[in-house]
PDB file of N, CA, C and O in Angstrom:
ATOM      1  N   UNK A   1      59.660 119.390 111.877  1.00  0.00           N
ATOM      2  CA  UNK A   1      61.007 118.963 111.560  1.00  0.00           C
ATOM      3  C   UNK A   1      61.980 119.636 112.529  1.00  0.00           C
ATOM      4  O   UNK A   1      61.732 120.809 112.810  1.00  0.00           O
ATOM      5  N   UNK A   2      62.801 119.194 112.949  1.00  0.00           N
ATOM      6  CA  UNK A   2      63.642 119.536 114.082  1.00  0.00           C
ATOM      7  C   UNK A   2      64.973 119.814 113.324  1.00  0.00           C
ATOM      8  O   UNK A   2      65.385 119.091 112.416  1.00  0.00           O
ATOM      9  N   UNK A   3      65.516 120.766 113.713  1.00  0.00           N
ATOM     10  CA  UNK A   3      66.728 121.340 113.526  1.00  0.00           C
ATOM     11  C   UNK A   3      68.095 120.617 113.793  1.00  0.00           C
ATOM     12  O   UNK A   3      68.063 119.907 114.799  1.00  0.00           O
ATOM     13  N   UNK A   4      69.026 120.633 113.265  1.00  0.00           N
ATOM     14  CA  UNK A   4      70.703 120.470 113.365  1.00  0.00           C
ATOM     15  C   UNK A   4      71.342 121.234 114.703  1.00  0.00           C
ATOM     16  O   UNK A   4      71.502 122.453 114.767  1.00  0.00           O
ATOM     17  N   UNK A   5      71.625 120.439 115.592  1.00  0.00           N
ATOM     18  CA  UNK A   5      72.417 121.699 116.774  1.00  0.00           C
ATOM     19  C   UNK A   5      73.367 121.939 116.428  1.00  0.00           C
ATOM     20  O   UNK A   5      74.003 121.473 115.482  1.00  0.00           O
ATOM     21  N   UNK A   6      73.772 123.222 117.624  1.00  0.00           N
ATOM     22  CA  UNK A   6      75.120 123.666 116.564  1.00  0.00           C
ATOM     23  C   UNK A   6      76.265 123.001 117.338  1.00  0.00           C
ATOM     24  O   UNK A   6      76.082 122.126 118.184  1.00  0.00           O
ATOM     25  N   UNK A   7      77.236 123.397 117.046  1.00  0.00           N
ATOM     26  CA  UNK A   7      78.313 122.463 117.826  1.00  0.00           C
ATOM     27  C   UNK A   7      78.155 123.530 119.238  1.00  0.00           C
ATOM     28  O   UNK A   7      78.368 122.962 120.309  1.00  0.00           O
ATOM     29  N   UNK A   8      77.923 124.506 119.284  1.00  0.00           N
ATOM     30  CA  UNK A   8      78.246 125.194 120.876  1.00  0.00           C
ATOM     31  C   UNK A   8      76.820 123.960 121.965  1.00  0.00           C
ATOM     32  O   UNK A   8      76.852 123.291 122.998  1.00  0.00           O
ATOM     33  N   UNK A   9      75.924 124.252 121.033  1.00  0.00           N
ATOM     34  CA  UNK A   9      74.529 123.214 122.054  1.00  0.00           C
ATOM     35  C   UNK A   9      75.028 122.108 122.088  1.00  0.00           C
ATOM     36  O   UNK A   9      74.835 121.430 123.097  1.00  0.00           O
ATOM     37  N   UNK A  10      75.916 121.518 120.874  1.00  0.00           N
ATOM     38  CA  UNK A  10      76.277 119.628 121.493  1.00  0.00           C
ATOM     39  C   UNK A  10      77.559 119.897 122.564  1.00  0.00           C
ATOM     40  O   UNK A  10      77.828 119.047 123.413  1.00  0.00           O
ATOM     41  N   UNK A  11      78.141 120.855 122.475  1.00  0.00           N
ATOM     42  CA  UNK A  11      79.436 121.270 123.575  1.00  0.00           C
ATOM     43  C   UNK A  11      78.587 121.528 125.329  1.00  0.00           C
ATOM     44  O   UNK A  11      78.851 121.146 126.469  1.00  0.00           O
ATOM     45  N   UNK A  12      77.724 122.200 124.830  1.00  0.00           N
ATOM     46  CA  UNK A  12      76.616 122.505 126.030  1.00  0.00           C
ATOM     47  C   UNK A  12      75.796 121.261 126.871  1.00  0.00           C
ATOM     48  O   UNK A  12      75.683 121.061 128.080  1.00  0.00           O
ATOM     49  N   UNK A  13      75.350 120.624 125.858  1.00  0.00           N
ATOM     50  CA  UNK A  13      74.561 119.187 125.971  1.00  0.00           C
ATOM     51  C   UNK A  13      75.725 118.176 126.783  1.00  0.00           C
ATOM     52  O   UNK A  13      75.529 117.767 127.927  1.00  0.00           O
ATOM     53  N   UNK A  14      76.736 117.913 126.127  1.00  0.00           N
ATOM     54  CA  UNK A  14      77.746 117.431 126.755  1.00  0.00           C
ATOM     55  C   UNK A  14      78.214 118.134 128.311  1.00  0.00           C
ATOM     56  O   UNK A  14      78.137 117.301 129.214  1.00  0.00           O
ATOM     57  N   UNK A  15      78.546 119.114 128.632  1.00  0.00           N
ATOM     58  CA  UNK A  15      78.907 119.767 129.930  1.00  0.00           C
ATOM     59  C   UNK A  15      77.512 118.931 130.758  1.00  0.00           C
ATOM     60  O   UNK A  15      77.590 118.078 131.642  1.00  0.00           O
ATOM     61  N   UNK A  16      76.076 119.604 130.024  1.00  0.00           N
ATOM     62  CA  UNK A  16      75.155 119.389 131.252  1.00  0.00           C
ATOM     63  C   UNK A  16      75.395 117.908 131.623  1.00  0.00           C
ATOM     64  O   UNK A  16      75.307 117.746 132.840  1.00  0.00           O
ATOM     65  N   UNK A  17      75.622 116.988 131.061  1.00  0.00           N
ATOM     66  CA  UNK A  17      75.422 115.124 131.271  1.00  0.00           C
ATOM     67  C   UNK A  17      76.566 115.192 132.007  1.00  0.00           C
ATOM     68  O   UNK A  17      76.304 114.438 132.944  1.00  0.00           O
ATOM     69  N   UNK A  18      77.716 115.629 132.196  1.00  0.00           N
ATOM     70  CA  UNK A  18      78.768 115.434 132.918  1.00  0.00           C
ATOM     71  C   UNK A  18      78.702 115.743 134.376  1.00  0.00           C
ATOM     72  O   UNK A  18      79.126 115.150 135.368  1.00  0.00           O
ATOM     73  N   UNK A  19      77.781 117.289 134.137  1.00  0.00           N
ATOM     74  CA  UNK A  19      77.587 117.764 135.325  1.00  0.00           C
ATOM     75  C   UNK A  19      76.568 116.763 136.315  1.00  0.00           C
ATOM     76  O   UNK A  19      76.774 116.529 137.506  1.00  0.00           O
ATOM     77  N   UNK A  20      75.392 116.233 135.472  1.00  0.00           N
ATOM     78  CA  UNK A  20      75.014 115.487 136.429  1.00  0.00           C
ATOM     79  C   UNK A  20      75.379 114.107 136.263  1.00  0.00           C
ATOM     80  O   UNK A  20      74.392 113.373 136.276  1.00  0.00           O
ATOM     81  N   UNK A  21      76.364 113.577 136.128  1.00  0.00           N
ATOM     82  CA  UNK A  21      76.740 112.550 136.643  1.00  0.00           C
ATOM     83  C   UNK A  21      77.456 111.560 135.988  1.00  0.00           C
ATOM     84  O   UNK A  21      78.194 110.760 136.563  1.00  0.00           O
ATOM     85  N   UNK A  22      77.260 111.598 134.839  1.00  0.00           N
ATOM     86  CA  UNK A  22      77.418 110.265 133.841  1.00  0.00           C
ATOM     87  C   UNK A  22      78.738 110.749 133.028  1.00  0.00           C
ATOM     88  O   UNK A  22      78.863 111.668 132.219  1.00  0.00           O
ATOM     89  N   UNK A  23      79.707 109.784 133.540  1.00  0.00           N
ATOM     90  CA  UNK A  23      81.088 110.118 133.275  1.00  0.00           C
ATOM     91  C   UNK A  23      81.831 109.470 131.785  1.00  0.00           C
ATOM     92  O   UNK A  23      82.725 109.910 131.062  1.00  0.00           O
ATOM     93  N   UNK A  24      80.745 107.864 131.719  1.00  0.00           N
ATOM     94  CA  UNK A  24      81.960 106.819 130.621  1.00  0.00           C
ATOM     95  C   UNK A  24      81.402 107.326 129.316  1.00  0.00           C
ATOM     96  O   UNK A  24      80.173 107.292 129.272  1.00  0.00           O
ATOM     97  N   UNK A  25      81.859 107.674 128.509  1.00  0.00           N
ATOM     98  CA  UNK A  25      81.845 107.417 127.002  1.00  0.00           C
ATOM     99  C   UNK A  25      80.324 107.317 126.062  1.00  0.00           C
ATOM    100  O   UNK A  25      79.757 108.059 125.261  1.00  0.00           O
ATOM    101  N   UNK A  26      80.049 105.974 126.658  1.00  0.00           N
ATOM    102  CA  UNK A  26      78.974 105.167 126.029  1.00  0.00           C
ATOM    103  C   UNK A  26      78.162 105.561 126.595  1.00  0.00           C
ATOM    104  O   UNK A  26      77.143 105.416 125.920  1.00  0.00           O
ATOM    105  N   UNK A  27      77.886 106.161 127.792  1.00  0.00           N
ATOM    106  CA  UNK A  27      76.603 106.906 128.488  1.00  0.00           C
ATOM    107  C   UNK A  27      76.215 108.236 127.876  1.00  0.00           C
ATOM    108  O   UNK A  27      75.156 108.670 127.421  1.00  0.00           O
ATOM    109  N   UNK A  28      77.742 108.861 128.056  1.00  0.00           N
ATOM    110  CA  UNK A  28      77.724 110.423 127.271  1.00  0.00           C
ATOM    111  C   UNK A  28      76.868 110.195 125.152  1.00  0.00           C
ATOM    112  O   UNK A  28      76.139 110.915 124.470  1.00  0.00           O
ATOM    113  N   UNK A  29      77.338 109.243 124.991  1.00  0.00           N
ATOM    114  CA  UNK A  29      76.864 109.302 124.016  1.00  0.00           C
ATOM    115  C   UNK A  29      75.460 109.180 123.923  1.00  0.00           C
ATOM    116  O   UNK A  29      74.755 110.155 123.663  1.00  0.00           O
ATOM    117  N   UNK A  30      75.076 108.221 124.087  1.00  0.00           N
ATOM    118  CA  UNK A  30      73.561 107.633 124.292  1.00  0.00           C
ATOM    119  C   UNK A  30      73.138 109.323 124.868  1.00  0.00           C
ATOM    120  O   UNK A  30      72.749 110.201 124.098  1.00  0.00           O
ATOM    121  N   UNK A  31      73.275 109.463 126.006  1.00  0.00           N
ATOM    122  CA  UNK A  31      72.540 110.960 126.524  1.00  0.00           C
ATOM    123  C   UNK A  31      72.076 111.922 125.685  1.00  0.00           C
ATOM    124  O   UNK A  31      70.937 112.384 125.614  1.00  0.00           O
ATOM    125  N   UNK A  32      73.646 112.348 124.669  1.00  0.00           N
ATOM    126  CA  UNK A  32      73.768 113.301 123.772  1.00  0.00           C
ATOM    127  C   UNK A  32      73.411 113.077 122.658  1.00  0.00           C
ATOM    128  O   UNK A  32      73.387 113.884 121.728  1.00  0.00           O
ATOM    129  N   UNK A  33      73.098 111.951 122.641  1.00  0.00           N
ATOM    130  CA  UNK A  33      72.165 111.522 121.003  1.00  0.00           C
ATOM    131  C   UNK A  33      73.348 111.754 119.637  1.00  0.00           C
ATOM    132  O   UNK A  33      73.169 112.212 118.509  1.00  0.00           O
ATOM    133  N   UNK A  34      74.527 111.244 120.280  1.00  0.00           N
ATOM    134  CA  UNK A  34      75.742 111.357 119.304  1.00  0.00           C
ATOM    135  C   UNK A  34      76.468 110.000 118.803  1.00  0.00           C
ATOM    136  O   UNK A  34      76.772 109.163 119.653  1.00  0.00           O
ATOM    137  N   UNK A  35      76.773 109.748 117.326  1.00  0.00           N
ATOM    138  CA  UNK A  35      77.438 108.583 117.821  1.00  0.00           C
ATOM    139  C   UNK A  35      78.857 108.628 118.107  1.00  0.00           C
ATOM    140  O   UNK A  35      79.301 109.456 118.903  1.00  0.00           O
ATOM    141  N   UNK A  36      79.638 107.748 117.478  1.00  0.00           N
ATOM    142  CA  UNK A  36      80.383 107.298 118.432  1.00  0.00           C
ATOM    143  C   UNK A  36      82.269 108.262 117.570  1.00  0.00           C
ATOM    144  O   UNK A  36      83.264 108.603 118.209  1.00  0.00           O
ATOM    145  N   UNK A  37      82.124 108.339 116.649  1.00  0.00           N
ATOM    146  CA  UNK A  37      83.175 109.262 116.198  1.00  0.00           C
ATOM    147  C   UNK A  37      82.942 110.769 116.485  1.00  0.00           C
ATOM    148  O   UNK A  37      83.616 111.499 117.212  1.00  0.00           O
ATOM    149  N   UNK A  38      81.966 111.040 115.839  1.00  0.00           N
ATOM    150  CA  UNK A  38      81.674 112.594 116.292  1.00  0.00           C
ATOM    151  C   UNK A  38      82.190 112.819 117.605  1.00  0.00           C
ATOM    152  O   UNK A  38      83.239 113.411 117.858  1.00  0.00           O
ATOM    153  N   UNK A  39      81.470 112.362 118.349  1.00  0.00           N
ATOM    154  CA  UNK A  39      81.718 112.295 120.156  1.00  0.00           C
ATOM    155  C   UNK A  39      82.935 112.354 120.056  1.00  0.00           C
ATOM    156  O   UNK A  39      83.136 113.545 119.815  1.00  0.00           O
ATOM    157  N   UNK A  40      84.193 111.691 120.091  1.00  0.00           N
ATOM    158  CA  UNK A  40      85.619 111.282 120.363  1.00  0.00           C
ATOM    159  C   UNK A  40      85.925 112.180 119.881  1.00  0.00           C
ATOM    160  O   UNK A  40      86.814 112.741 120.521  1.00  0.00           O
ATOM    161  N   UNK A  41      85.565 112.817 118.758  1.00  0.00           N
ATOM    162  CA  UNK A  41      86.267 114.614 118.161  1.00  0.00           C
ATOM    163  C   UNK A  41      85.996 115.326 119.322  1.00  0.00           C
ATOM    164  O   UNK A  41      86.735 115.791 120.190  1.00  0.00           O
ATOM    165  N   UNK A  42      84.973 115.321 119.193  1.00  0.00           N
ATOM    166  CA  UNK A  42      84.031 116.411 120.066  1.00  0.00           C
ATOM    167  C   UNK A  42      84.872 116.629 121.531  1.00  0.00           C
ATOM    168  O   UNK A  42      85.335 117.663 122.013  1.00  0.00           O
ATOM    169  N   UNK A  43      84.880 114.991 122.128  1.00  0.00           N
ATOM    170  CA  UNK A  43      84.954 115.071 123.679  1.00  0.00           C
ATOM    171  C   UNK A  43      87.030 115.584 123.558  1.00  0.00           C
ATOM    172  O   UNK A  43      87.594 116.315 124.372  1.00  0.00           O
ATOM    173  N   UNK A  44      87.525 115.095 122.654  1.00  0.00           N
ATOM    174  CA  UNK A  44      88.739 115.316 122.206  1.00  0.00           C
ATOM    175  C   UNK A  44      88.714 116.874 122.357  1.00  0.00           C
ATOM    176  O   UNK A  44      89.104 117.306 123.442  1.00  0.00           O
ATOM    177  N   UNK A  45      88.412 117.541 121.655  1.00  0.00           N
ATOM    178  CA  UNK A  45      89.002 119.200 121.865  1.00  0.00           C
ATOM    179  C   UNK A  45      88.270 119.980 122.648  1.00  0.00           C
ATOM    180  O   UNK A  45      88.401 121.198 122.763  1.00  0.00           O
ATOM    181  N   UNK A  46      87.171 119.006 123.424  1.00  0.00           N
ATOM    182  CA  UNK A  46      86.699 119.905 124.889  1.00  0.00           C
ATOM    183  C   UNK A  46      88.043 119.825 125.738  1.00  0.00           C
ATOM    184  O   UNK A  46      88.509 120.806 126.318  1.00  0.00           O
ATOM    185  N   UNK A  47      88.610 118.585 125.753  1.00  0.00           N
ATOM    186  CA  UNK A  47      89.896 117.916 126.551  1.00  0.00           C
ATOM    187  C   UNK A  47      90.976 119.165 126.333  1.00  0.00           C
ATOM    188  O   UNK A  47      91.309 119.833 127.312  1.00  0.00           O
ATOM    189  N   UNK A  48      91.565 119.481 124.877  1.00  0.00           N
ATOM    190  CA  UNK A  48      92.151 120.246 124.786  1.00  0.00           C
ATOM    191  C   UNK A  48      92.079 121.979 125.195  1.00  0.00           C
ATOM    192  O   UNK A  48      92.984 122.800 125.348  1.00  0.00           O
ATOM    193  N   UNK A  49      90.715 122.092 125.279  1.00  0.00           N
ATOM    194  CA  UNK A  49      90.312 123.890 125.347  1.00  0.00           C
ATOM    195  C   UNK A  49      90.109 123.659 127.360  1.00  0.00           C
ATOM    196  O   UNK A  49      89.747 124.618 128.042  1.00  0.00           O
ATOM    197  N   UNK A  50      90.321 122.699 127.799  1.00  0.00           N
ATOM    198  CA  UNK A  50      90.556 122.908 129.490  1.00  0.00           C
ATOM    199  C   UNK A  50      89.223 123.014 129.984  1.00  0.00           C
ATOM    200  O   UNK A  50      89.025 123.743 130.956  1.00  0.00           O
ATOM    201  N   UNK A  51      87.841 122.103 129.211  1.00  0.00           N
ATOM    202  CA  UNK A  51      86.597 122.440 130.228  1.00  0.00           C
ATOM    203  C   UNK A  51      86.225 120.971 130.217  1.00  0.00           C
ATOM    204  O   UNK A  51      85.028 120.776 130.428  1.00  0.00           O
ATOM    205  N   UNK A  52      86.838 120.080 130.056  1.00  0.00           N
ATOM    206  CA  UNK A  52      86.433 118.680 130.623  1.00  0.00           C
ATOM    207  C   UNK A  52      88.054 118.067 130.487  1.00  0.00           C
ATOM    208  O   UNK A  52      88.886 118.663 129.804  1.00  0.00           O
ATOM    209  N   UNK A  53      88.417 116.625 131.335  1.00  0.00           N
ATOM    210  CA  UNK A  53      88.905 116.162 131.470  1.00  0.00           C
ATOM    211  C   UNK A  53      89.327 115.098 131.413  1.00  0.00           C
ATOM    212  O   UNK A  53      88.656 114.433 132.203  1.00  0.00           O
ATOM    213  N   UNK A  54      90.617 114.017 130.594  1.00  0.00           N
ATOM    214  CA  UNK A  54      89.979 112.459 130.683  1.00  0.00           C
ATOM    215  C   UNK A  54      91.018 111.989 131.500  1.00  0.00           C
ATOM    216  O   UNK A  54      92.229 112.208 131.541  1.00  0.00           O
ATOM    217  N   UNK A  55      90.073 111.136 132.279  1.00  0.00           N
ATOM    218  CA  UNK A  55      91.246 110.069 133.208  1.00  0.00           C
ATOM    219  C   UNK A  55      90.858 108.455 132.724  1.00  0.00           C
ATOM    220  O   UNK A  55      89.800 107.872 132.486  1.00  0.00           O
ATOM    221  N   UNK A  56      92.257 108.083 132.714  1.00  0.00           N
ATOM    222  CA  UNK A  56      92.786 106.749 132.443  1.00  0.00           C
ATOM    223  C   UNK A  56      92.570 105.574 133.127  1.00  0.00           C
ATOM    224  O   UNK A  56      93.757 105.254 133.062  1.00  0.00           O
ATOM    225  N   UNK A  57      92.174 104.844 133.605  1.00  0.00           N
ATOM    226  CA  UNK A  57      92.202 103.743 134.959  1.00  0.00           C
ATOM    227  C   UNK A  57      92.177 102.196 134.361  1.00  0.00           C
ATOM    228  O   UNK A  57      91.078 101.642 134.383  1.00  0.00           O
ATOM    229  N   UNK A  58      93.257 101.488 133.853  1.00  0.00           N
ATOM    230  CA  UNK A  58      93.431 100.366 133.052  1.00  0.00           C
ATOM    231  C   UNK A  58      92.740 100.424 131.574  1.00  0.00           C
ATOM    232  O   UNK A  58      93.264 100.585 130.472  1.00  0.00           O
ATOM    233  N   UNK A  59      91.342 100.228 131.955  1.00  0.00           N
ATOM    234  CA  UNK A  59      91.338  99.865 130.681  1.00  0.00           C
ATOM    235  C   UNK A  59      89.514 100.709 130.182  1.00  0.00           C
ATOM    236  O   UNK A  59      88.713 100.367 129.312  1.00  0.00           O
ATOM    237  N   UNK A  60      89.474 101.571 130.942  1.00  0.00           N
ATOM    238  CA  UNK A  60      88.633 102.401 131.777  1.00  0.00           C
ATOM    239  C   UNK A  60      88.934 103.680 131.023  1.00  0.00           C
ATOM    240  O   UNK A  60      90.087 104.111 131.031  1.00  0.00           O
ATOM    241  N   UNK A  61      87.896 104.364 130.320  1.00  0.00           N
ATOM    242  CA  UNK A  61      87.860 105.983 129.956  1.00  0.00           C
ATOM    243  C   UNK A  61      87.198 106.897 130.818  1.00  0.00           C
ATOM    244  O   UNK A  61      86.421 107.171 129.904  1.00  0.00           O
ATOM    245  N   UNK A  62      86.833 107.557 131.666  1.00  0.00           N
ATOM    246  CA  UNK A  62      85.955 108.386 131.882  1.00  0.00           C
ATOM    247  C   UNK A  62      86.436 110.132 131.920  1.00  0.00           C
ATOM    248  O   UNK A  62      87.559 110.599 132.106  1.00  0.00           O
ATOM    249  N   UNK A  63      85.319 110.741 131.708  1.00  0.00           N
ATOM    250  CA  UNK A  63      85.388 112.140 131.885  1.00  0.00           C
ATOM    251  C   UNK A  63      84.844 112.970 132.541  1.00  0.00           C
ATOM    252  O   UNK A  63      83.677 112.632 132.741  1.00  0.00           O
ATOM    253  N   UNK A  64      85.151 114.132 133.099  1.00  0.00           N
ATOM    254  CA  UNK A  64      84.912 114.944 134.398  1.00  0.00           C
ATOM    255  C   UNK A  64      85.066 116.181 133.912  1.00  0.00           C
ATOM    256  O   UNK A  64      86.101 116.470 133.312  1.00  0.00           O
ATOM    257  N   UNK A  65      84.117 117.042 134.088  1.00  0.00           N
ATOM    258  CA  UNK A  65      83.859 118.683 133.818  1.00  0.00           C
ATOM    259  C   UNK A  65      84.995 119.056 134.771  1.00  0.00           C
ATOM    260  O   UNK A  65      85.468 118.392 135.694  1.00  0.00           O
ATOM    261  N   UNK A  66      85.427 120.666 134.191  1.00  0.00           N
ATOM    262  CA  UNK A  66      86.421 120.968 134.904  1.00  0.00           C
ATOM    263  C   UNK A  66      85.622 122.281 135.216  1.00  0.00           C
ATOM    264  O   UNK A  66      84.515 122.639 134.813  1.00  0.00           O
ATOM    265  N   UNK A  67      86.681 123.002 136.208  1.00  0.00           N
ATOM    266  CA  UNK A  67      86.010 124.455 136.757  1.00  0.00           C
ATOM    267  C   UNK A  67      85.659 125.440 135.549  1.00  0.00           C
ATOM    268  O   UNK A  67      84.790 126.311 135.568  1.00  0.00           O
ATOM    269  N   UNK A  68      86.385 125.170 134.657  1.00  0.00           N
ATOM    270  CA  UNK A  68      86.280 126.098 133.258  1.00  0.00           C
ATOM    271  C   UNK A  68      84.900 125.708 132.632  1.00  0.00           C
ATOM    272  O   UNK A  68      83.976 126.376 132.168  1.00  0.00           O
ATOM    273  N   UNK A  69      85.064 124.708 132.756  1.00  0.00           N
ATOM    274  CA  UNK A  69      83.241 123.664 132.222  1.00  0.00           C
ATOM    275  C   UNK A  69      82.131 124.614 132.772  1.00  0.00           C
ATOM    276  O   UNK A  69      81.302 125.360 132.250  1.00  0.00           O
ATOM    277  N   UNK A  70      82.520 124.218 134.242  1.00  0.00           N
ATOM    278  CA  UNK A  70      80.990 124.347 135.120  1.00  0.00           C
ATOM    279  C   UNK A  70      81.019 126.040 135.058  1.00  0.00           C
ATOM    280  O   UNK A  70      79.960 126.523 135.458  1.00  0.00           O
ATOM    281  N   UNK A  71      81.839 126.840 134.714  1.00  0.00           N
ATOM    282  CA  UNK A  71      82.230 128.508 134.049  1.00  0.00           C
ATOM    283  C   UNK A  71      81.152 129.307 132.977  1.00  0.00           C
ATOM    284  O   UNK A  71      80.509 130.347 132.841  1.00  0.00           O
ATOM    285  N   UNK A  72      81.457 128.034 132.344  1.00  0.00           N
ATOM    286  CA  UNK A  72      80.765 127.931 131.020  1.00  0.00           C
ATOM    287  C   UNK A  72      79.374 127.787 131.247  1.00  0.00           C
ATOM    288  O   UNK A  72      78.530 128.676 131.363  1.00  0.00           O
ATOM    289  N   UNK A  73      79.241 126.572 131.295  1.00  0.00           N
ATOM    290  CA  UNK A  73      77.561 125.881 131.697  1.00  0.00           C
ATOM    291  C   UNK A  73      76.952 127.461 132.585  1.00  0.00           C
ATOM    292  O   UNK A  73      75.771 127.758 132.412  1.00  0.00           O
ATOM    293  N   UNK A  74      77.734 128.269 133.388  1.00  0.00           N
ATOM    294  CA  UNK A  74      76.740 129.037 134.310  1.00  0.00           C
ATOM    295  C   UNK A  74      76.622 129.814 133.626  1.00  0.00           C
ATOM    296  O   UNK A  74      75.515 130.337 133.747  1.00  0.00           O
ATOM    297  N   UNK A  75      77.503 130.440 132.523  1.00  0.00           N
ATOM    298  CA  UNK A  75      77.349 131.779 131.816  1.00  0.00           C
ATOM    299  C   UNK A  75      76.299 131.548 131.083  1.00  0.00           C
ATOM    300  O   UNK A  75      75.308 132.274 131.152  1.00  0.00           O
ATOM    301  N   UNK A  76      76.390 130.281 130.110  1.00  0.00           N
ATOM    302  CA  UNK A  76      75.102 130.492 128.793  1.00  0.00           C
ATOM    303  C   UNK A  76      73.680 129.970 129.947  1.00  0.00           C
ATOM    304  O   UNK A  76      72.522 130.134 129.562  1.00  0.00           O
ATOM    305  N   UNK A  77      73.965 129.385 131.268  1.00  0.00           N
ATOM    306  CA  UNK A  77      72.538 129.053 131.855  1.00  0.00           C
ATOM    307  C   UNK A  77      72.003 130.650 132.279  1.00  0.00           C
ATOM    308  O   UNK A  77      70.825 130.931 132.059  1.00  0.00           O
ATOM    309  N   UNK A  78      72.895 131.644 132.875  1.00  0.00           N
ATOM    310  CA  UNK A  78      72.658 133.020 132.738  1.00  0.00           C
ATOM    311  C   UNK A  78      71.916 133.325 131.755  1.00  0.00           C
ATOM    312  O   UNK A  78      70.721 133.617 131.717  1.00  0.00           O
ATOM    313  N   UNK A  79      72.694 133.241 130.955  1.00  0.00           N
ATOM    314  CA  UNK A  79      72.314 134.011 129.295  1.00  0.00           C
ATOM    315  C   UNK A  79      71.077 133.564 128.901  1.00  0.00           C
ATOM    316  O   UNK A  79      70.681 133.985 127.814  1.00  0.00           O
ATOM    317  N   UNK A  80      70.172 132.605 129.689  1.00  0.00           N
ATOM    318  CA  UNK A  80      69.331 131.950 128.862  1.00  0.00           C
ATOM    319  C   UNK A  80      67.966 132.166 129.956  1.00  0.00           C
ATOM    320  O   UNK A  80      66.777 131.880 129.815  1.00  0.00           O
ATOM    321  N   UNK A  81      68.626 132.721 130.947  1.00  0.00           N
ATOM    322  CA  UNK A  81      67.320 133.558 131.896  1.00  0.00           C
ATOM    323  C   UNK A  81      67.073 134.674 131.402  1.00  0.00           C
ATOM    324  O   UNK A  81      65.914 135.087 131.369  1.00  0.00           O
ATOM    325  N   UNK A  82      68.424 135.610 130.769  1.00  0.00           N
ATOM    326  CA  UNK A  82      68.357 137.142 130.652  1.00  0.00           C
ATOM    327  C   UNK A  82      67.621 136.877 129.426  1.00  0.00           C
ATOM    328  O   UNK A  82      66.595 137.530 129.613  1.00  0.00           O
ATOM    329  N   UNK A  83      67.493 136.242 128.123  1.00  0.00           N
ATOM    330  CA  UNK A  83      66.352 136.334 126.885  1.00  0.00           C
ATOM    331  C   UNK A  83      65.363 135.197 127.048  1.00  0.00           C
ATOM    332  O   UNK A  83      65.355 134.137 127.675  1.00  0.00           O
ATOM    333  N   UNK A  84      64.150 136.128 125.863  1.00  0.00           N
ATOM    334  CA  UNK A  84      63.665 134.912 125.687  1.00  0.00           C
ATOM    335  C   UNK A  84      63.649 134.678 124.090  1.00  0.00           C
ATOM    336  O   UNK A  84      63.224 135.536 123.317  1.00  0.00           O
ATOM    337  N   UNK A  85      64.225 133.259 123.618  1.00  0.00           N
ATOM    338  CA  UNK A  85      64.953 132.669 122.414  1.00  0.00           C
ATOM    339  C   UNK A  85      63.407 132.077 121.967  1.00  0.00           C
ATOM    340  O   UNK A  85      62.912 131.181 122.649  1.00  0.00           O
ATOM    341  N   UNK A  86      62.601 132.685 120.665  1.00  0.00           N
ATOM    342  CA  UNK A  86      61.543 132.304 119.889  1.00  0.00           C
ATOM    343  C   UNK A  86      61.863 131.179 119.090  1.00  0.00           C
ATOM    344  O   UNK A  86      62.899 131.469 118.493  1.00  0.00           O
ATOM    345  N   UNK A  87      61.547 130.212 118.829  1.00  0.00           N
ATOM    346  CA  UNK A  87      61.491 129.226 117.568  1.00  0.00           C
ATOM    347  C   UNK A  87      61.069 129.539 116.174  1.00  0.00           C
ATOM    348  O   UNK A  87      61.084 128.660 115.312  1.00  0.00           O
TER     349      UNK A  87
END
């Protein structure tokens, strides 16, 4: 039986998909195995805390990790060489 992530791993999960590549909405979701409200909270107060970004383009959502993001993503990818985390 597989566990509940916590919101820092779906915050985490989200950075990594951005980082490599996949910017719209409906990709991020599908990736992150989230649906579609959660996500819009979620991607909503990453927007606000300054580690991802949304730009507008008609009729067009997409989102882009910011330097604070890719900050982040390196510290806990650190943190996750320095232990080793048992199941």
């Amino acid at each position: 039986m597989s566990r509940k992530r916590s919101r820092l791993e779906i915050y985490l999960d989200i950075l990594h998909v951005l980082k490599k590549g996949e910017n719209k909405p409906t990709r991020i979701m599908y990736r992150t195995n989230l649906s579609w409200t959660p996500l819009q909270k979620i991607l909503n107060s990453m927007v606000s805390q300054g580690l991802i970004v949304k730009r507008e383009n008609k009729s067009k959502k997409i989102y882009l990790i910011t330097e604070k993001g890719l900050n982040v993503l390196r510290y806990f990818d650190k943190i996750k060489e320095m232990i080793t985390i048992e199941p």
